[in-house]
Each structure stands twice: as structure tokens, then as C-alpha cells.
C-alpha positions in Angstrom: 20.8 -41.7 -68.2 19.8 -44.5 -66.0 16.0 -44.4 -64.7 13.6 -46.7 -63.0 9.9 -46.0 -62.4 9.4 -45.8 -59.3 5.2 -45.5 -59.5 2.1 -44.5 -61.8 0.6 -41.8 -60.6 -3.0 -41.8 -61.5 -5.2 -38.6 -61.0 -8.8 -39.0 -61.9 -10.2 -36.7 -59.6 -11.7 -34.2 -62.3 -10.7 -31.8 -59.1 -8.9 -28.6 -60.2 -7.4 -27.5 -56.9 -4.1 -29.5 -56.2 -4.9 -30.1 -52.6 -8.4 -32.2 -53.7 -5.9 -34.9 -55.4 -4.7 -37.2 -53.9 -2.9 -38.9 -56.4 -1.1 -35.2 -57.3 -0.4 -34.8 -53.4 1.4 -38.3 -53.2 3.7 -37.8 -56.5 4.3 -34.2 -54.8 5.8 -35.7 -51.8 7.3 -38.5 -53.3 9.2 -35.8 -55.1 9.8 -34.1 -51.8 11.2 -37.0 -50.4 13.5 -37.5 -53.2 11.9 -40.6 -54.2 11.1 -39.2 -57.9 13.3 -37.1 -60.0 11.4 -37.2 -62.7 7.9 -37.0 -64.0 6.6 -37.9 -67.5 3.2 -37.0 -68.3 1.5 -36.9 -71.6 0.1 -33.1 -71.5 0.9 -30.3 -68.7 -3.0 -30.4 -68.7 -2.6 -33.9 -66.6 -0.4 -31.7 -64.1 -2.7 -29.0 -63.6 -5.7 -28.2 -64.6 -5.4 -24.2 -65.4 -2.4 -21.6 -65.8 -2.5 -20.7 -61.5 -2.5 -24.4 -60.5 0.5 -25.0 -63.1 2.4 -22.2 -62.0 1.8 -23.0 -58.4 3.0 -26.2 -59.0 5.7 -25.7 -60.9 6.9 -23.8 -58.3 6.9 -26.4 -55.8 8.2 -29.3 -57.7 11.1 -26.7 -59.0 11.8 -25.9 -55.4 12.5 -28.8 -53.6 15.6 -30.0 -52.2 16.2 -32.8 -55.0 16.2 -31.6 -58.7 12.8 -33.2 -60.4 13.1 -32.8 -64.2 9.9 -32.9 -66.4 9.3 -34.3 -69.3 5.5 -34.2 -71.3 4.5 -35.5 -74.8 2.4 -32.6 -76.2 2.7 -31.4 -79.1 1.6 -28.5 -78.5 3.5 -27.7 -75.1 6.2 -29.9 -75.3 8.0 -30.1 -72.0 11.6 -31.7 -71.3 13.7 -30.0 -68.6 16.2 -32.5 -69.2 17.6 -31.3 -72.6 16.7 -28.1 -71.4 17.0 -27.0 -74.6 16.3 -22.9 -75.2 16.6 -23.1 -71.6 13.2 -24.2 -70.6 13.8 -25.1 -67.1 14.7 -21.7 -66.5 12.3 -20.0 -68.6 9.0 -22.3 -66.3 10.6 -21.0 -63.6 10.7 -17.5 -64.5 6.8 -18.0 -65.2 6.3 -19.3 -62.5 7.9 -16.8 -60.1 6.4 -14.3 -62.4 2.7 -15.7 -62.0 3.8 -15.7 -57.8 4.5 -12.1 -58.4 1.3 -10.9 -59.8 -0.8 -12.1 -56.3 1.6 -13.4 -53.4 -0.8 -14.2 -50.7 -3.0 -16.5 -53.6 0.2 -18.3 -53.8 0.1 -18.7 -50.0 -2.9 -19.8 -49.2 -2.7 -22.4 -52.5 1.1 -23.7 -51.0 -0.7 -23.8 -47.1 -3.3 -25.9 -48.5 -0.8 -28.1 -50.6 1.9 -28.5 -47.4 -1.6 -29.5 -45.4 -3.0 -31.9 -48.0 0.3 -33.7 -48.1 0.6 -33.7 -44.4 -2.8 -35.1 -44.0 -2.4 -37.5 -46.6 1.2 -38.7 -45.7 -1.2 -39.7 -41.9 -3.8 -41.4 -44.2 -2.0 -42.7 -47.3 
């Protein structure tokens, strides 16, 4: 597999909420735009800060139009969509969608707040 790194992505917020990050927001569109197609991270804890903002955003990132693979080095959640192997990809997503389930409007609000961060920021940044 042939990569390049296309950026460093460095979130040091200490924000919670996606939409307060700037740094999160950028990578997030970048990965809209197809610019990224994959992220590396050393813990899921650098992605989100709690299980709603991780399912939330795994949501997104699994959901747009160009496939964006991740890959952490935790130890103790050990991420990499590109093996895949026990079927991970698939089994994040069904989180995910799972998590959506429980409380759809949440999940509304948290993605109109997201789309309108990014907007914002694409304006500013």
C-alpha cells in the first residue's frame, strides 16, 4: 500500500464536543474532500473524547463519499480498518449506527453542529 501524509493533525483543545476543535473539524473535511484516506492516531481517546462523540464520529468519517480507513496504536483498543481483521470496520459501524439508534435527534443536533463548524471553519481556516 502506497501512502503519503498529507498533514498532522493536532488537537489540543481539551474541548469534548467535536464542533469546539478545530483541528478535528479540519481533518473531518479534509476527509470529506477526499484529501485523507486515512488516519493514524495513537488512542481512539485522541479522536473523541467519550463513547457519543466516537460514535458520532465514526459515523461521519465512515460515511463519506471516499473510504477513510483507521488505524490507532492502543493496546487496549487497537484499531485498523485496513486489515479489517474479525471484521472491525463493520462491527464500528454497527456501533455506531447502534449508538444513532438509541437517541436520533442527539445525533442531529451533534452532525448540524459538525456540518456548521466545518462550514464556518472552511470560511476562516
Amino acid at each position: 500500500m502506497d501512502g503519503a501524509l498529507v498533514d498532522v493533525y493536532i488537537d489540543i483543545t481539551g474541548y469534548k464536543e467535536t464542533y469546539k476543535r478545530p483541528e478535528m473539524l479540519r481533518l473531518m473535511r479534509d476527509c470529506a474532500d477526499g484529501k485523507v484516506n486515512l488516519i493514524f492516531s495513537e488512542t481512539k481517546g485522541y479522536l473523541a473524547a467519550n463513547t457519543r462523540e466516537f460514535c458520532y464520529w465514526l459515523h461521519f468519517i465512515f460515511n463519506v463519499e471516499h473510504r477513510v480507513d483507521i488505524i490507532t496504536d492502543d493496546s487496549d483498543f487497537n484499531i485498523n480498518t485496513i486489515l479489517n481483521e474479525e471484521q472491525q470496520r463493520e462491527a464500528l459501524i454497527k456501533m455506531a449506527e447502534d449508538y444513532i439508534y438509541l437517541n436520533p435527534p442527539d445525533h442531529q443536533r451533534w452532525l448540524s453542529n459538525v456540518v456548521s463548524a466545518i462550514a464556518n471553519f472552511g470560511e476562516d481556516g
